[in-house]
C-alpha positions as CSV (number, residue, x, y, z in Angstrom):
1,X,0.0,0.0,0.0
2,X,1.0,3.3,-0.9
3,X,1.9,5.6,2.0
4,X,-0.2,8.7,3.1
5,X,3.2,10.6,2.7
6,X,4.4,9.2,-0.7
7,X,0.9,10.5,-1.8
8,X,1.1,13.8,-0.6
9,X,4.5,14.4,-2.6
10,X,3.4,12.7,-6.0
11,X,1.3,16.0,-6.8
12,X,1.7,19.3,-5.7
13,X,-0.5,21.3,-3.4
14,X,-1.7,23.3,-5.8
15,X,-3.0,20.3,-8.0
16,X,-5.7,19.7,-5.0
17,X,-7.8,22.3,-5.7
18,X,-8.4,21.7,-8.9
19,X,-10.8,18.9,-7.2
20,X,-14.3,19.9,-5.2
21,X,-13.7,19.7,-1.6
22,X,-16.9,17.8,-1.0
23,X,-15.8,15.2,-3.9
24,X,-12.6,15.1,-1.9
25,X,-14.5,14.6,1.4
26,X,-16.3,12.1,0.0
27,X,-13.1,10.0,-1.5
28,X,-11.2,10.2,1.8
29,X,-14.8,8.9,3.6
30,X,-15.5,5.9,1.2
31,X,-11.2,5.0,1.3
32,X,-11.3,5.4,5.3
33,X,-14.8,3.1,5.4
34,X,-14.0,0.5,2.7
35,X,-9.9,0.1,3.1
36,X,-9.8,0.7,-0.9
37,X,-11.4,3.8,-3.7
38,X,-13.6,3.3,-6.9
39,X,-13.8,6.1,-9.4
40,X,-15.0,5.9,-12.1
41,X,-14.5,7.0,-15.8
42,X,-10.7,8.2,-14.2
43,X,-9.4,6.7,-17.6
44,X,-10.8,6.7,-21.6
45,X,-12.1,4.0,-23.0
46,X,-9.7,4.2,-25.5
47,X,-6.7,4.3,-22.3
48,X,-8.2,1.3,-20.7
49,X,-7.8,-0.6,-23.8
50,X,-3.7,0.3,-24.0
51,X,-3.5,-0.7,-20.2
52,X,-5.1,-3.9,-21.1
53,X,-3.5,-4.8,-23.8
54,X,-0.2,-3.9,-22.1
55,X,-1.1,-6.1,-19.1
56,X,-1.1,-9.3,-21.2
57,X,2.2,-8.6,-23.2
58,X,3.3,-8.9,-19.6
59,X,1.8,-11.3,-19.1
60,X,3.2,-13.1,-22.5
61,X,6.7,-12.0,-21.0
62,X,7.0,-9.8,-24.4
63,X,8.0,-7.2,-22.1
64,X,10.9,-8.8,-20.2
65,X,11.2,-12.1,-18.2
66,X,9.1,-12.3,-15.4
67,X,9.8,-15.0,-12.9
68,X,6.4,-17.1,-12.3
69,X,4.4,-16.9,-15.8
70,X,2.6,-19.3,-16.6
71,X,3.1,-21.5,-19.9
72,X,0.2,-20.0,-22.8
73,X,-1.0,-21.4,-25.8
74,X,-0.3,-19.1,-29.1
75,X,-4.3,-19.7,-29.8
76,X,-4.9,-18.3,-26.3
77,X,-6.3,-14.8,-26.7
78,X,-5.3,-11.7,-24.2
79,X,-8.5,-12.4,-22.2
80,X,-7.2,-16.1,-21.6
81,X,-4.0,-15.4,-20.6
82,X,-4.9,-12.4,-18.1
83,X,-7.6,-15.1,-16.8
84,X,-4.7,-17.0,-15.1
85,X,-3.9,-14.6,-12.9
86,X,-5.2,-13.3,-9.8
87,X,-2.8,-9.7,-9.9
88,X,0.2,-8.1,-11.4
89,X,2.6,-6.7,-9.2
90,X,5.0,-3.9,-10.3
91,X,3.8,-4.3,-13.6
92,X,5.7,-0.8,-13.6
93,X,9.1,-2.6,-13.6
94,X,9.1,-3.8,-17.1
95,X,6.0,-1.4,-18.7
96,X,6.4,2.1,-19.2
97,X,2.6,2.6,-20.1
98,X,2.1,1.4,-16.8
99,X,5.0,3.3,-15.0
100,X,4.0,6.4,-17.2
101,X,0.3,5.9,-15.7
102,X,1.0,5.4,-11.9
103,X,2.1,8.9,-12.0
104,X,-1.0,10.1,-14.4
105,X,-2.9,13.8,-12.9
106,X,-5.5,12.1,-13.4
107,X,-4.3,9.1,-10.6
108,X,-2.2,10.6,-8.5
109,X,-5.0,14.3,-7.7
110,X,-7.8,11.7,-7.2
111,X,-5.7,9.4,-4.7
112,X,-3.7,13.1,-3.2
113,X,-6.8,14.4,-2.7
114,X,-8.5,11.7,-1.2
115,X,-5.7,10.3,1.3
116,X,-4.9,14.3,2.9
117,X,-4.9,14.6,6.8
């Protein structure tokens, strides 16, 4: 888990007020309840799609070797081969899409503004 600190230095202060305080409130309230944050419609369509397809070249190892993977069948489809897996961690370490988005505005206000003391 990502530290309340780390959060606070990903995005500047400034970057926070470009968010609704009672969206904010609201964030921080659902996180502190439920231990974890849904939003929705953060990413496009057209972004989810990249992240998706990214995630299974990892998964193919197309991105680097990856200790664990599991064997795949060439007629296996992106869908299949995700299927065999219950996460990816640090799929940051070999994907720069991914690396590129854990640092996204779009991420990093949404989970600033919701973790703030």
């Amino acid at each position: 888990m990502i530290s309340r600190t780390l959060l606070r230095r990903l995005t500047s202060s400034s970057s926070l007020s470009r968010l609704q305080s009672t969206q904010s409130t609201q964030w921080s309230h659902d996180y502190e309840r439920d231990g974890y944050l849904v939003v929705k419609d953060v990413f496009s369509t057209q972004e989810v799609n990249a992240l998706s397809s990214e995630i299974a070249a990892v998964a193919r190892g197309d991105l680097g070797e990856i200790k664990g993977l599991l064997p795949f069948d060439s007629s296996e489809t992106d869908e299949d081969i995700i299927s065999k897996y219950l996460a990816f961690h640090h799929p940051h370490k070999v994907s720069n899409l991914y690396k590129e988005t854990m640092s996204h505005p779009k991420l990093t206000n949404i989970l600033t503004s919701s973790l703030h003391e």
